[in-house]
C-alpha positions as CSV (number, residue, x, y, z in Angstrom):
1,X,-18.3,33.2,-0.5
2,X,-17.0,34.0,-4.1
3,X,-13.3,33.7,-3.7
4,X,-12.1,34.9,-6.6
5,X,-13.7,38.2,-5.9
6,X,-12.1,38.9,-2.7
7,X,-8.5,40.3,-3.4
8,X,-7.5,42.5,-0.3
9,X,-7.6,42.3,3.3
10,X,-10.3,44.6,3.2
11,X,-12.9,43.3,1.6
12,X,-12.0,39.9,3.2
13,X,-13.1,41.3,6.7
14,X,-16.6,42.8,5.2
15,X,-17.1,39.2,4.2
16,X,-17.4,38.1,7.3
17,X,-14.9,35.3,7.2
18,X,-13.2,33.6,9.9
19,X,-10.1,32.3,10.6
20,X,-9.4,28.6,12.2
21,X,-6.5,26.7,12.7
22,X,-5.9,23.3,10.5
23,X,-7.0,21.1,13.1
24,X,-10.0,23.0,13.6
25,X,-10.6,22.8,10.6
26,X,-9.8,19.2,10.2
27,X,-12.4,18.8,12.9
28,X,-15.2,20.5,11.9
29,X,-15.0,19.2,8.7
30,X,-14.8,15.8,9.6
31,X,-17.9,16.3,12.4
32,X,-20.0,18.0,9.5
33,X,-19.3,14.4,7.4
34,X,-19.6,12.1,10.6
35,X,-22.9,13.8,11.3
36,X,-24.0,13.7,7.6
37,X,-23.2,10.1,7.3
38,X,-20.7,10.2,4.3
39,X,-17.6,8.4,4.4
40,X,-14.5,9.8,5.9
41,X,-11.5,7.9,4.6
42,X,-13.0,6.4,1.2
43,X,-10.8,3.9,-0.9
44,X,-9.3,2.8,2.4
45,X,-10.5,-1.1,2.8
46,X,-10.3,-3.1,5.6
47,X,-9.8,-0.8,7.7
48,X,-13.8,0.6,8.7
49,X,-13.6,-0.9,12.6
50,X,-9.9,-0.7,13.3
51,X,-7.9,2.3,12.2
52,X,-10.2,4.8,10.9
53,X,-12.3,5.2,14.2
54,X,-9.2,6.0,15.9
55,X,-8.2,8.2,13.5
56,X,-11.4,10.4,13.3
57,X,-11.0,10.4,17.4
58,X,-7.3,11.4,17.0
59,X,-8.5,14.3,14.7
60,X,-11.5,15.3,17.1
61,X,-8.9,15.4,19.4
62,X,-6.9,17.9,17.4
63,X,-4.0,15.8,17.9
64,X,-0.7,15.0,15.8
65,X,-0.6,11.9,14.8
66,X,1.6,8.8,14.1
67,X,0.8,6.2,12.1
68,X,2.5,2.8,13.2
69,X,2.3,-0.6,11.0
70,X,4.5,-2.7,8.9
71,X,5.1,-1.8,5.3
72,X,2.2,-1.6,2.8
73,X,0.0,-0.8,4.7
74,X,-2.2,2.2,3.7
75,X,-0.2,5.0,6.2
76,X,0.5,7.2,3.8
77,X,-2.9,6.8,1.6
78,X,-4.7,7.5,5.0
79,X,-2.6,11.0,5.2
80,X,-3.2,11.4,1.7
81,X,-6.8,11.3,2.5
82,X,-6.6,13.7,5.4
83,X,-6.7,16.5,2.2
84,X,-10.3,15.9,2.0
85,X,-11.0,17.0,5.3
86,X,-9.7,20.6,4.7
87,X,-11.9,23.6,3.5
88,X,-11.4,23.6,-0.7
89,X,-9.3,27.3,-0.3
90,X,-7.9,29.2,2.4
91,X,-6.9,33.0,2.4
92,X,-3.3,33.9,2.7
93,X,-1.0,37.4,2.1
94,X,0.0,36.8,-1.1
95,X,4.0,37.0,-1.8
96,X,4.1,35.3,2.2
97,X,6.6,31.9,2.0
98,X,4.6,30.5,5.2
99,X,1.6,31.0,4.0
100,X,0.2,33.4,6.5
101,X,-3.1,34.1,7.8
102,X,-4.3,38.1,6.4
103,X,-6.2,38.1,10.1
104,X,-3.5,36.6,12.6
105,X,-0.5,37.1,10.2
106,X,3.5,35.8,12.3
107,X,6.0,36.2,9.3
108,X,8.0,39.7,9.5
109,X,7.5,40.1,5.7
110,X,3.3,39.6,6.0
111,X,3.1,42.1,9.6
112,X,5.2,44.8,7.9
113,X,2.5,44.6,4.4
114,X,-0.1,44.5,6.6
115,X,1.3,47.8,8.3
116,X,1.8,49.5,5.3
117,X,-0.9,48.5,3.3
118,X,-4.1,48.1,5.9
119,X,-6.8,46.9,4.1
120,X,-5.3,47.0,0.7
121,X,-3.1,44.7,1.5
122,X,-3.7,41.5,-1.6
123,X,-4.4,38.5,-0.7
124,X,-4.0,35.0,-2.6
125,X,-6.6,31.9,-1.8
126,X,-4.4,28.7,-1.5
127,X,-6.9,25.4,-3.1
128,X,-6.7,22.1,-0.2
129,X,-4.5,20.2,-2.9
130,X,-1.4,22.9,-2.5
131,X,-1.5,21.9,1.4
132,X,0.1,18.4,2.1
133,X,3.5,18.6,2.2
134,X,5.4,15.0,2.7
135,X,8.6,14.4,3.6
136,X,10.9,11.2,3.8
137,X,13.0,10.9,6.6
138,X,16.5,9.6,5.5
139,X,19.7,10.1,7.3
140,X,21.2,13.0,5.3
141,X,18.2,14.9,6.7
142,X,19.3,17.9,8.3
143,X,17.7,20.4,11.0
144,X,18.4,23.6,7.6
145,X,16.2,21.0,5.4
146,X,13.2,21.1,7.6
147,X,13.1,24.2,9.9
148,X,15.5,26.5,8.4
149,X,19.0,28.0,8.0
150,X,20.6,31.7,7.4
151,X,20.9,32.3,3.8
152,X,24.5,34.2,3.2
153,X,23.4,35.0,-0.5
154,X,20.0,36.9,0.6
155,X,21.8,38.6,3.6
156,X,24.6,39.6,0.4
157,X,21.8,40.8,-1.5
158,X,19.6,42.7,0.7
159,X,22.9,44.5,2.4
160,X,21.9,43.2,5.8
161,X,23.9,41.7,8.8
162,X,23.4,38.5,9.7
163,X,22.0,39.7,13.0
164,X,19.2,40.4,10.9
165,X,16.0,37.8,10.7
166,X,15.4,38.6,7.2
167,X,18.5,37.0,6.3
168,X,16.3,33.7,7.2
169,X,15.7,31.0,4.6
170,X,12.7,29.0,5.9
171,X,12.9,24.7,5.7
172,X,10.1,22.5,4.5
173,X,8.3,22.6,7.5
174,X,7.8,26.5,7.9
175,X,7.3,27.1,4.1
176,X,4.1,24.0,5.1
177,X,2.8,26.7,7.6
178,X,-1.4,26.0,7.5
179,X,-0.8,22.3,6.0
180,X,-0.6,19.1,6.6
181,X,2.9,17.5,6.6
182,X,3.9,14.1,7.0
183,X,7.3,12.8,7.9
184,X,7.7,9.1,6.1
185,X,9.7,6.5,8.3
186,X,10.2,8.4,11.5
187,X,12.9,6.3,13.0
188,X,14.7,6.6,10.3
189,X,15.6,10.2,11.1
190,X,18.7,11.2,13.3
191,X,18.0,11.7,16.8
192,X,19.5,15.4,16.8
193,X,16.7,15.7,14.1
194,X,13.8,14.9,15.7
195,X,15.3,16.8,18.9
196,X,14.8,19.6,16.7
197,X,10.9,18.7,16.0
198,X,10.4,19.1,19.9
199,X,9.4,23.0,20.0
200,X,7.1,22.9,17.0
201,X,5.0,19.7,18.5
202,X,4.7,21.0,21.6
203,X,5.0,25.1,22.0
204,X,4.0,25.7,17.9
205,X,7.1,27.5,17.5
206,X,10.5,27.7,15.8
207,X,14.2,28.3,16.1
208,X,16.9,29.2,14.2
209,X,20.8,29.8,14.0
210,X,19.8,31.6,17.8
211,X,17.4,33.6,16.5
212,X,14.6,34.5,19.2
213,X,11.9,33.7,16.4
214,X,8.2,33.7,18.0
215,X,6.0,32.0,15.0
216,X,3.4,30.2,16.5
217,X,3.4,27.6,13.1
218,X,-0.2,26.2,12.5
219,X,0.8,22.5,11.6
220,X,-1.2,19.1,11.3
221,X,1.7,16.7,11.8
222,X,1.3,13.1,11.0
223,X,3.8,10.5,11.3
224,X,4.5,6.9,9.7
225,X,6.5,4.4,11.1
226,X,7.3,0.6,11.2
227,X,7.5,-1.0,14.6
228,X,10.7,-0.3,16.5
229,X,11.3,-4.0,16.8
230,X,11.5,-4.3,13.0
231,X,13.9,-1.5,11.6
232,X,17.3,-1.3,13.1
233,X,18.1,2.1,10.9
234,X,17.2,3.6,14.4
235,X,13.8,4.0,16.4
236,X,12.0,7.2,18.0
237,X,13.3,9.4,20.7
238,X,11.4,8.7,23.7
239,X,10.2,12.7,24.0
240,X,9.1,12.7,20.8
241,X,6.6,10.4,21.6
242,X,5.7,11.6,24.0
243,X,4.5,14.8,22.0
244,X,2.4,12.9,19.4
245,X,-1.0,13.2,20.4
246,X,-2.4,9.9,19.2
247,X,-0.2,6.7,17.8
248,X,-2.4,4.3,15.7
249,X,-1.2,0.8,14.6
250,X,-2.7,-0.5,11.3
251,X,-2.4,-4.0,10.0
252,X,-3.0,-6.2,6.7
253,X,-6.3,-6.8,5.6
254,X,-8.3,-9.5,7.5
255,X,-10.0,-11.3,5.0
256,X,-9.5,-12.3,1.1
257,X,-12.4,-10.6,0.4
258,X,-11.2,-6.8,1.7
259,X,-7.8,-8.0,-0.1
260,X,-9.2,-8.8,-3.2
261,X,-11.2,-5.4,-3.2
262,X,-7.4,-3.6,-2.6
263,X,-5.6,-5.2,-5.3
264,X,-8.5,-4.5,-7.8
265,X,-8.7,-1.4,-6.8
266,X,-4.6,-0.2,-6.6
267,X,-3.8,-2.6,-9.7
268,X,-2.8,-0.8,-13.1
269,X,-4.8,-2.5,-15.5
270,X,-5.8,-1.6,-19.0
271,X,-9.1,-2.3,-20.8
272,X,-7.2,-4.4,-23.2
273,X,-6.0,-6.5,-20.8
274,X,-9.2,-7.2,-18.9
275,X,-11.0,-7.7,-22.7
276,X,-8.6,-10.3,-23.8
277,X,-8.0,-12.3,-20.5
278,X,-10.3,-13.7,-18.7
279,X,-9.7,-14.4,-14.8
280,X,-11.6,-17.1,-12.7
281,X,-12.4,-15.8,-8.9
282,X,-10.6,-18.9,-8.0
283,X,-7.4,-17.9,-9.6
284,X,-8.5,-14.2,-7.4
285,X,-9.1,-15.6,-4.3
286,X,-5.3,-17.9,-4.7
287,X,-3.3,-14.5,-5.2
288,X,-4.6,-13.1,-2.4
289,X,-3.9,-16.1,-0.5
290,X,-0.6,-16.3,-1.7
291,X,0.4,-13.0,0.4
292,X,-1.2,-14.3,3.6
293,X,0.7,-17.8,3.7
294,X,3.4,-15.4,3.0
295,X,2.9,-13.8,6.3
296,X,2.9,-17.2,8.4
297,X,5.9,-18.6,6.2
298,X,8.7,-19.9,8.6
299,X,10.8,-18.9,5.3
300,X,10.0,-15.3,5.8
301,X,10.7,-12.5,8.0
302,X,7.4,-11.7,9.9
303,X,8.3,-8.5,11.5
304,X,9.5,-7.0,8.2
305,X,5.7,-7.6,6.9
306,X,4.2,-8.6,3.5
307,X,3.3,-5.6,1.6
308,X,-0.1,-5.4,0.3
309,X,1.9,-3.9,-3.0
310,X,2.7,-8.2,-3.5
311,X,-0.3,-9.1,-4.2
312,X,-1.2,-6.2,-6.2
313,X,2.1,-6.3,-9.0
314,X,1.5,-9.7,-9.1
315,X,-2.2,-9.3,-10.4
316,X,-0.3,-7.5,-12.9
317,X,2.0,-9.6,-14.1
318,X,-0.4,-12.9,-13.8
319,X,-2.4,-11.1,-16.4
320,X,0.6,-10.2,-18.6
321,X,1.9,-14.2,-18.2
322,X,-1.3,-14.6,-20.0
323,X,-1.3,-11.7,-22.5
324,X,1.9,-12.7,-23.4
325,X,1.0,-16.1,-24.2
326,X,-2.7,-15.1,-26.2
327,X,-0.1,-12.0,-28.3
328,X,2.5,-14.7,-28.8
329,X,-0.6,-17.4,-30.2
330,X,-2.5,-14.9,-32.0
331,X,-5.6,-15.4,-30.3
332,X,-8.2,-11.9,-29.4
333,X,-9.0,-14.0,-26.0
334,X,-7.8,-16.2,-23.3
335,X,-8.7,-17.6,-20.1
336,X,-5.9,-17.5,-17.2
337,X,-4.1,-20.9,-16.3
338,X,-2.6,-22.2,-13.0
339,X,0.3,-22.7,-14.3
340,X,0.6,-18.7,-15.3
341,X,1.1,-18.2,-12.1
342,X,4.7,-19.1,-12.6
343,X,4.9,-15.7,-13.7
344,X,4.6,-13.9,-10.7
345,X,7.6,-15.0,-9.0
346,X,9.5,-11.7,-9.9
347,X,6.8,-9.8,-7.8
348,X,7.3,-12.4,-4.9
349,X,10.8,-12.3,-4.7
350,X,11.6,-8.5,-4.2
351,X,8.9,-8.2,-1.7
352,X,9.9,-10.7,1.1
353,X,12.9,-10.4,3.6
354,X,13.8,-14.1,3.9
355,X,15.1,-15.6,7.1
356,X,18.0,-18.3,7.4
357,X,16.5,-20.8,6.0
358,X,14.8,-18.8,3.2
359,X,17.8,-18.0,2.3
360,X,19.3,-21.5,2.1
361,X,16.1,-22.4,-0.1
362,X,16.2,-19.5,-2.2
363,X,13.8,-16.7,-3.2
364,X,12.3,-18.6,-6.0
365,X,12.0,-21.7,-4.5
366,X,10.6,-20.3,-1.4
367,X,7.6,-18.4,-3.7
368,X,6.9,-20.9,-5.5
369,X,6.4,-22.7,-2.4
370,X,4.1,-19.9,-1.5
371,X,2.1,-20.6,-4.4
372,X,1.7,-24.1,-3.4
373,X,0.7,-23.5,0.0
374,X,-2.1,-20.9,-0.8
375,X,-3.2,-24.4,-3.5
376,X,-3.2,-26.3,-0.4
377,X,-5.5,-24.1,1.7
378,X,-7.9,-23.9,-0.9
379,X,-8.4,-27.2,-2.2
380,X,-10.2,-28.7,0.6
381,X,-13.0,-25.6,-0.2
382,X,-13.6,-27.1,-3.7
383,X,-13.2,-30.7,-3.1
384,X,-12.8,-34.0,-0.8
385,X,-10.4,-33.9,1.9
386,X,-7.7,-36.0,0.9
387,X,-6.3,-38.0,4.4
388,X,-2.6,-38.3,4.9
389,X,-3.5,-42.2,5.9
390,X,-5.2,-44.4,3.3
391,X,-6.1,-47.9,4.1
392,X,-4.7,-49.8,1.3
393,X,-6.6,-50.6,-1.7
394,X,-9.6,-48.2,-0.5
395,X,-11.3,-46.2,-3.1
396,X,-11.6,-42.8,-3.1
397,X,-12.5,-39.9,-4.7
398,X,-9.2,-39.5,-7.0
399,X,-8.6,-43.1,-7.5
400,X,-9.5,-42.7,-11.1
401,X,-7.0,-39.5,-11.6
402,X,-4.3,-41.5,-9.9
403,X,-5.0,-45.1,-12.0
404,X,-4.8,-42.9,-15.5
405,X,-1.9,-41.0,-14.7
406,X,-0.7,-44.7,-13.7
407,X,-1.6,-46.1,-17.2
408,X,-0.6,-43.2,-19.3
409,X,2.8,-42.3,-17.8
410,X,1.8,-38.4,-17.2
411,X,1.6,-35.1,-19.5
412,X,3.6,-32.2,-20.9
413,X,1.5,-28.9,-20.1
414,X,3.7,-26.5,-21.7
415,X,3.9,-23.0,-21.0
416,X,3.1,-21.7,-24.4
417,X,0.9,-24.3,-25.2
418,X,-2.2,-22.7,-27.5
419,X,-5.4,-22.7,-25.7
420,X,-6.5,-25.6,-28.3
421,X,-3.7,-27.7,-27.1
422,X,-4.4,-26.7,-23.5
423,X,-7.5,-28.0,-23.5
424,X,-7.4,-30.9,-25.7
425,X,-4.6,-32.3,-22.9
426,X,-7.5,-31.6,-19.9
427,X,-9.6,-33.0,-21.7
428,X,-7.3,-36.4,-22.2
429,X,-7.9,-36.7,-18.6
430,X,-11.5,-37.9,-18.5
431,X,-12.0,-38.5,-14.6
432,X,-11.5,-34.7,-14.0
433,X,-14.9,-33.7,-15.8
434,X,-16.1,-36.4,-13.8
435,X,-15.0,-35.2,-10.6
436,X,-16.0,-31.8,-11.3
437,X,-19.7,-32.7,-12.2
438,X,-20.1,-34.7,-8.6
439,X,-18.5,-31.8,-6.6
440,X,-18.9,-28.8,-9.1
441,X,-22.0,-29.0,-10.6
442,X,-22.9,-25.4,-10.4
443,X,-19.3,-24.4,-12.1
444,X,-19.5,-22.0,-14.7
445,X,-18.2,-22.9,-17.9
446,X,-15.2,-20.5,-18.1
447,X,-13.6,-21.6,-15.0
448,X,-13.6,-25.6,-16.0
449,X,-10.2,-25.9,-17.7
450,X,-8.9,-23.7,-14.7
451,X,-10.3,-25.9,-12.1
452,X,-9.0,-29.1,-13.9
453,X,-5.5,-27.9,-13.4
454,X,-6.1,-26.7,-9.7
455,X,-7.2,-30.1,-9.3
456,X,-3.7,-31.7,-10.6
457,X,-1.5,-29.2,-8.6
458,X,-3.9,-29.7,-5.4
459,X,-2.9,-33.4,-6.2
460,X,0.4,-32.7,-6.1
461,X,0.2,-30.8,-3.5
462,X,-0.9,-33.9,-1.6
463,X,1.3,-35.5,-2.8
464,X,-1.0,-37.6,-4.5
465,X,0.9,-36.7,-8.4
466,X,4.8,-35.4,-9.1
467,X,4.9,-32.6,-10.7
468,X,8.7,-31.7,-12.3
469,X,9.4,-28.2,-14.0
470,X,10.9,-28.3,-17.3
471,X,12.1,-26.0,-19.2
472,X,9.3,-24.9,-21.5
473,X,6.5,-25.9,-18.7
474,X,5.4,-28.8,-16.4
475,X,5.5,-32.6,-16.4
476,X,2.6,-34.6,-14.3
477,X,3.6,-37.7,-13.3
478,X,2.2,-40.4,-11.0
479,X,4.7,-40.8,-7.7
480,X,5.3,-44.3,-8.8
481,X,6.3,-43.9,-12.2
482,X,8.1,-40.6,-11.3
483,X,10.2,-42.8,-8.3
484,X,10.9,-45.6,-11.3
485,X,12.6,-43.3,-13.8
486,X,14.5,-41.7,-11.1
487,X,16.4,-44.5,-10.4
């Protein structure tokens, strides 16, 4: 069907066409791409098994839907999404606020056109993009905002009494009439509020100022919340609830794989950027690690959740630590360093509620304590387990490290250091190529000087070496000699 050659109500019923409601036509839509084996709820990782079969059931089911799961997510990106599912345009009475159907019209202003006019009346087609409304529920939020209030200025203007239900202005949720809205942080909106939500969930209809209004609204509602145990702005009326069809709880990505994917994929990088700094997977697979030590930290709140947004702003700024540096030493290409990694504490620290004892630590300390637990996990992966117990005088695998640092008193690894310099201090420390060629062999060249500093932190982190921040970088130190000059 050619829509731009349909223009009256007319010619629209020679054509054949058919009215559905949304979630009708959510459903068929989303059986003709189930059958035809194309993905539903592309760009949204992680989540193949879990969420999104209960969310194509929820929508065969033709039922509203809340979306329940700790902040970042993907709740909103999944309504987002939902816009797919509808047909590209959609017939309505042109000059109608609501959007009405020309065949079932409910709106005074579209039955008294239709009355006068027939089958001339003009119709408009409405594109699936002009069809998501979103809403986020704050406190202000009041029942005139979303359903409607009388409007003295209109009932001035038109000479009418206020008796009269023209003298209606319509709220967000009328005006979304044939769309798909979504109210953001559901227990976050006043109790008389959602009270209000009760008639349109259940009965389709609306009321207000006392008006005896019959509008059967055609409305895909979906919800987002965080768990009631987590906000304390408030939580959702039990009948509420009790109207929302389906409630589906997401959660964090599973593996560092399906993270890593996310963060590529959300983060805001620019060709220049990728061209002039070069990232090992290592340094990859550590970010993401970073966020899910976050998540079993006893520092941080674990009902307030670690946003997948963490991980992702502090791809970001690891690669503009490193851009920084290469612009500052006039260099067209870098590799990333361990200790650039420094620079994404500001994208730690506004991201994580800290408990007590966070607290007494301190946001910075407590990230970059993050950072030193995700070194930790990972090290055994690359090399020897190093044992807490030692018998004494027993060689092992980083006996060499620990004798040089020993007998040359440590190194300055500075934070602006040129990549010449950087690499001319690695390379000082000859029993890191030789570790790396017993347990590395296969290493590809452009990690090397990355994995020679993983090794010294991972040493630190086993508290095999000190490591002291200074004020233009780091100091490595054997525990020995760093114990000695501290007294």
């Amino acid at each position: 069907m050619k829509m731009n050659n349909i223009n009256t109500l007319g010619e629209l019923k020679k054509s054949g066409y058919q009215s559905k409601s949304i979630k009708d036509e959510l459903r068929h839509n989303l059986r003709e791409k189930i059958k035809s084996g194309q993905p539903t709820f592309e760009g949204v990782h992680g989540f193949e098994n879990t969420v999104i079969p209960e969310l194509e059931r929820a929508i065969l089911s033709r039922h509203n839907i809340n979306l329940l799961g700790l902040r970042g997510q993907a709740k909103t990106r999944l309504a987002r999404k939902m816009i797919e599912l509808l047909d590209e345009y959609i017939p309505f009475v042109t000059g109608s606020e609501i959007n009405d159907d020309p065949l079932n019209p409910i709106s005074r202003f579209a039955k008294d056109l239709i009355a006068a006019k027939g089958d001339e009346t003009p119709i408009s087609w409405l594109h699936r993009s002009q069809r998501f409304f979103e809403k986020l529920a704050t406190p202000d939020v009041t029942v005139a905002d979303l359903i409607g209030d009388v409007d003295p200025i209109k009932a001035a203007n038109l000479k009418l009494s206020y008796a009269d239900d023209r003298v209606i202005h319509f709220g967000m949720i009328p005006r979304a009439n044939r769309s798909i809205f979504v109210i953001n942080e559901l227990p976050d909106l006043q109790a008389r509020i959602q009270v209000a939500l009760f008639n349109i969930l259940q009965e389709g209809d609306i009321q207000i100022r006392g008006f005896k209004l019959r509008m059967p609204l055609d409305m895909q509602f979906v919800f987002t919340a965080n768990p009631e145990d987590y906000t304390n702005r408030g939580s959702i009326v039990t009948p509420l609830k009790d109207r929302i069809g389906s409630q589906i709880l997401t959660h964090y990505p599973e593996t560092i794989k399906i993270a890593r994917t996310i963060t590529e994929q959300e983060a805001k990088l620019d060709a220049i950027q990728s061209d002039l700094v070069y990232v090992p997977s290592l340094a990859r697979d550590l970010l993401e690690q970073i966020s899910f030590e976050a998540r079993e930290s006893e520092y941080i709140d674990n009902k307030s959740g670690v946003s997948a947004r963490l991980s992702i702003t502090a791809l970001e700024n690891l690669l503009s630590t490193a851009e920084r540096r290469a612009l500052k030493s006039g260099v067209d290409k870098t590799s990333l360093r361990l200790s650039d990694f420094m620079g994404i504490i500001p994208s730690i620290t506004g991201k994580v509620e800290l408990v007590y004892e966070g607290e007494q630590e301190g946001a910075a300390i407590v990230a970059q304590h993050l950072i030193g637990d995700a070194i930790h996990t990972f090290f055994p992966a690359y090399f020897p387990k190093i044992e807490k117990l030692e018998k004494q005088g027993e060689k092992t695998s980083y006996s060499d490290i620990l004798e040089w640092f020993f007998a040359e008193s440590g190194f300055e690894l500075l934070d602006d250091a040129s990549d010449e310099e950087y690499k001319t201090i690695l390379d000082s420390i000859a029993p890191l190529e030789v570790l790396i060629k017993k347990y590395q062999p296969q290493l590809e060249k452009e990690d090397r000087y990355f994995i020679k500093e993983f090794i010294l932190w991972g040493l630190v982190e086993y508290n095999k070496l000190s490591k002291e921040r200074l004020t233009e970088g780091y100091q490595f130190k054997d525990l020995f000699g760093n114990y000695i000059s501290k007294l």
